[in-house]
Structures are given as structure tokens and as C-alpha cells.
Backbone as CSV, one residue per row, in Angstrom:
resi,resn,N_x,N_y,N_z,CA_x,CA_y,CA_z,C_x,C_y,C_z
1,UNK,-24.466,7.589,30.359,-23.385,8.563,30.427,-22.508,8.409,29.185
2,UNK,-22.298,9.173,28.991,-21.310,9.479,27.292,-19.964,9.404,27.734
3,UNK,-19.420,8.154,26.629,-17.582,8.033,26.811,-16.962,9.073,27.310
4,UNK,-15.673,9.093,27.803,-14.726,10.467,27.759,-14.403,10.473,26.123
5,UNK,-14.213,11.792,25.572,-13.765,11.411,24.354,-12.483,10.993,24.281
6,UNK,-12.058,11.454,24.874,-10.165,10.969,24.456,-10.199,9.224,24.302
7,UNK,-11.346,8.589,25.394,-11.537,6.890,25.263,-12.280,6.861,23.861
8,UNK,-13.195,7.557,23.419,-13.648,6.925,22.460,-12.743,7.483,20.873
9,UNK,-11.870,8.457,20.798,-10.857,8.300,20.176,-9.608,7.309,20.198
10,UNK,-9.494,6.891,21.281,-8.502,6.027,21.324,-9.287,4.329,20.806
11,UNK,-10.632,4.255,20.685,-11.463,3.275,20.670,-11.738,3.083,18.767
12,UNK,-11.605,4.729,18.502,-11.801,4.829,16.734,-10.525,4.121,16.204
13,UNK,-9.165,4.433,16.946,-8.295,4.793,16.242,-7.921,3.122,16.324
14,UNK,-8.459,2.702,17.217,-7.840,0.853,17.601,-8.625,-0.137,16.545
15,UNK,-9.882,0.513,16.211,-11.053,0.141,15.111,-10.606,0.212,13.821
16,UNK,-10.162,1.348,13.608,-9.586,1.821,12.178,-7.784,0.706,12.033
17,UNK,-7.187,0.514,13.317,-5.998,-0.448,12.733,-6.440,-1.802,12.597
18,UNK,-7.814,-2.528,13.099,-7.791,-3.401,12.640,-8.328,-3.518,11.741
19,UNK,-9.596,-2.716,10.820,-9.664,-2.397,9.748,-8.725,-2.443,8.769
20,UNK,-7.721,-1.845,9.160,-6.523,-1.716,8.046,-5.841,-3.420,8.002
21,UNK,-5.554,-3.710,9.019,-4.850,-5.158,9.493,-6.171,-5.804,8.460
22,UNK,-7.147,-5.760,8.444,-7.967,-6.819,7.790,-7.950,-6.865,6.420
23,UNK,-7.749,-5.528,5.940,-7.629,-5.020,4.522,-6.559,-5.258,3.654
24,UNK,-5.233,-5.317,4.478,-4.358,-5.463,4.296,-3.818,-7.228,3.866
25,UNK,-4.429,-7.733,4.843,-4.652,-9.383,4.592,-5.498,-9.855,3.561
26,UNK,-6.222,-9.148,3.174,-7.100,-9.304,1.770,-6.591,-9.457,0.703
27,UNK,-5.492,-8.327,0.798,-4.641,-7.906,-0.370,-3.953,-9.011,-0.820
28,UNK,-3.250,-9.060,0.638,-1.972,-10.209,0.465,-2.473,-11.526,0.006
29,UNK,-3.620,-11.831,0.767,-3.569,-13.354,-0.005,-4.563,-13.180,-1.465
30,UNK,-5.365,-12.433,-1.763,-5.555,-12.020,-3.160,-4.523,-11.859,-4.098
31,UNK,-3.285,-11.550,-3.867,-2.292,-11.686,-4.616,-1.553,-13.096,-4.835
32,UNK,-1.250,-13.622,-3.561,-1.152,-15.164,-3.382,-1.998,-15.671,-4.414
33,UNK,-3.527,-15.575,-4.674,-4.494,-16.193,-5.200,-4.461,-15.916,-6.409
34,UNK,-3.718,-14.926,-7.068,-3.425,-14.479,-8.416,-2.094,-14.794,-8.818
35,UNK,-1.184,-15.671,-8.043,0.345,-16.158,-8.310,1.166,-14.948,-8.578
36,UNK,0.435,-13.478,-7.714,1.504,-12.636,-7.818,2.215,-12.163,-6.437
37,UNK,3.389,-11.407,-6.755,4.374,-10.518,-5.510,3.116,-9.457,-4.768
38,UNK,2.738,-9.102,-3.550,2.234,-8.254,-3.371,2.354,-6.802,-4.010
39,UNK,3.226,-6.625,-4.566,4.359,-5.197,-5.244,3.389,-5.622,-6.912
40,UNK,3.608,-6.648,-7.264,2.868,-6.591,-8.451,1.349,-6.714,-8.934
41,UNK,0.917,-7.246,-7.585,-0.554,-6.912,-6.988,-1.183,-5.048,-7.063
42,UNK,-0.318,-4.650,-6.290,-0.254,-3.082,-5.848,-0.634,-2.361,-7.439
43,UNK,0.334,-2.954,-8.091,0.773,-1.820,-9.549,-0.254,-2.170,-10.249
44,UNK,-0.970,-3.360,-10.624,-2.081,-3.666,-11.432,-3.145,-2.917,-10.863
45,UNK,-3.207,-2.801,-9.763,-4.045,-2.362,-9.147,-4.417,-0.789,-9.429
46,UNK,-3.267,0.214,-9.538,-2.643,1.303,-9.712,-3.064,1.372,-11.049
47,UNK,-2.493,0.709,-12.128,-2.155,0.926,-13.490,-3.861,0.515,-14.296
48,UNK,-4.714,-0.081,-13.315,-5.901,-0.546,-13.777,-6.596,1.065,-13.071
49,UNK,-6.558,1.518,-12.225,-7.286,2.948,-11.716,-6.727,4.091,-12.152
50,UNK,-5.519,4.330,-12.410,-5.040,5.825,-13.489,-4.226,5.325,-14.897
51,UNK,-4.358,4.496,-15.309,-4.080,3.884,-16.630,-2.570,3.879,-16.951
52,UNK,-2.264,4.027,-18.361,-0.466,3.777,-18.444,-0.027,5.144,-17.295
53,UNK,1.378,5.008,-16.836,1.972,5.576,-16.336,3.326,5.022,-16.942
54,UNK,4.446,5.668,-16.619,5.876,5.419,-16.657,6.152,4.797,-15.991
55,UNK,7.647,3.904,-16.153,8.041,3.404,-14.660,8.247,4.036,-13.524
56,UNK,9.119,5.372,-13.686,8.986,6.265,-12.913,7.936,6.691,-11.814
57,UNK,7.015,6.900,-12.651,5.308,7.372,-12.119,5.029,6.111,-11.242
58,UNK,5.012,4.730,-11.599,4.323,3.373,-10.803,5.337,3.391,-9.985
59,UNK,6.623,3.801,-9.417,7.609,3.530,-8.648,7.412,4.616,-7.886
60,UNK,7.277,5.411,-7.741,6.789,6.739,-6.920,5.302,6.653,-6.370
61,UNK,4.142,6.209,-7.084,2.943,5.539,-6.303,3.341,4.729,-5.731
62,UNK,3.969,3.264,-6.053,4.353,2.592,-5.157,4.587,2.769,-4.020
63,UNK,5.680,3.497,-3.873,6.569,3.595,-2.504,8.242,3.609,-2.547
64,UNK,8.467,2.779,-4.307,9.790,2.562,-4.323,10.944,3.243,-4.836
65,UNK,12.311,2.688,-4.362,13.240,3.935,-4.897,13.639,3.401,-6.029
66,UNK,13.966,4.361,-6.856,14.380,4.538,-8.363,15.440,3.629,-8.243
67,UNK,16.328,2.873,-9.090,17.215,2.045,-9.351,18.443,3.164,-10.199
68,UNK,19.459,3.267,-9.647,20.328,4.666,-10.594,21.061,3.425,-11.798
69,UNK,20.997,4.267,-12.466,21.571,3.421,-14.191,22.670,2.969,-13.671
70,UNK,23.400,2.120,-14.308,24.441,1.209,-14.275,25.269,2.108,-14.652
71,UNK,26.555,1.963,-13.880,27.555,2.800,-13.719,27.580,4.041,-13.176
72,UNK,26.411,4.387,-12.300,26.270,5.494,-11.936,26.770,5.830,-10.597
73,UNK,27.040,6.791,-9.578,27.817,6.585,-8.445,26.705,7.057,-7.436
74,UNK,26.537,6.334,-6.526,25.640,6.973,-5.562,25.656,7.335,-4.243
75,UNK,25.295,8.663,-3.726,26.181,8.791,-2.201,24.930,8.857,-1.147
């Protein structure tokens, strides 16, 4: 007899987070293993697959927010 699907979606989707959970731990201690920040892991990573970028550009792949210039006011 064949799963209900809704079980065997809920069965993909539990597969695919530990996938990610495993992938994710790869990263991290591969970076550990390279004496780098995970963040500076990420960007080599980035900057080695679409080549120079700006800071701008690697801070926006990243994930991170822009830093506003010194003296600037922010609301």
C-alpha cells in the first residue's frame, strides 16, 4: 500500500532538514579546519564561484547589513 502523501511529504521535508543540519556542520568545522570565522569561510567560498565583487556585493550575498559611514545618523 502506498504512503498517504501528506506522510511522505512530511517524511521529504524531515530528510531534506537533516541534510541541511549535516551540510551545514561540514561547513562549520571546515572553516574551524581552515582557522577561519564561518562568515569568512562563506565569502571565499562566494568570491572563489563569481569572482571579485565589491564589498557591497559580498555583504548582500552574505546576508549582512551594510555598516553606515561614520557620522552618519541612523533611524
Amino acid at each position: 500500500m502506498n504512503p498517504d502523501p501528506a506522510q511522505r511529504g512530511h517524511n521529504l521535508d524531515r530528510e531534506y532538514r537533516y541534510y541541511l543540519s549535516a551540510v551545514t556542520q561540514f561547513h562549520l568545522a571546515a572553516a574551524e579546519a581552515g582557522g577561519l570565522h564561518p562568515t569568512d569561510y562563506q565569502a571565499s567560498s562566494i568570491l572563489d564561484l563569481d569572482g571579485p565583487l565589491t564589498s557591497g556585493q559580498l555583504s548582500q550575498r552574505l546576508g549582512l547589513s551594510p555598516v553606515p559611514p561614520p557620522g552618519s545618523s541612523t533611524v
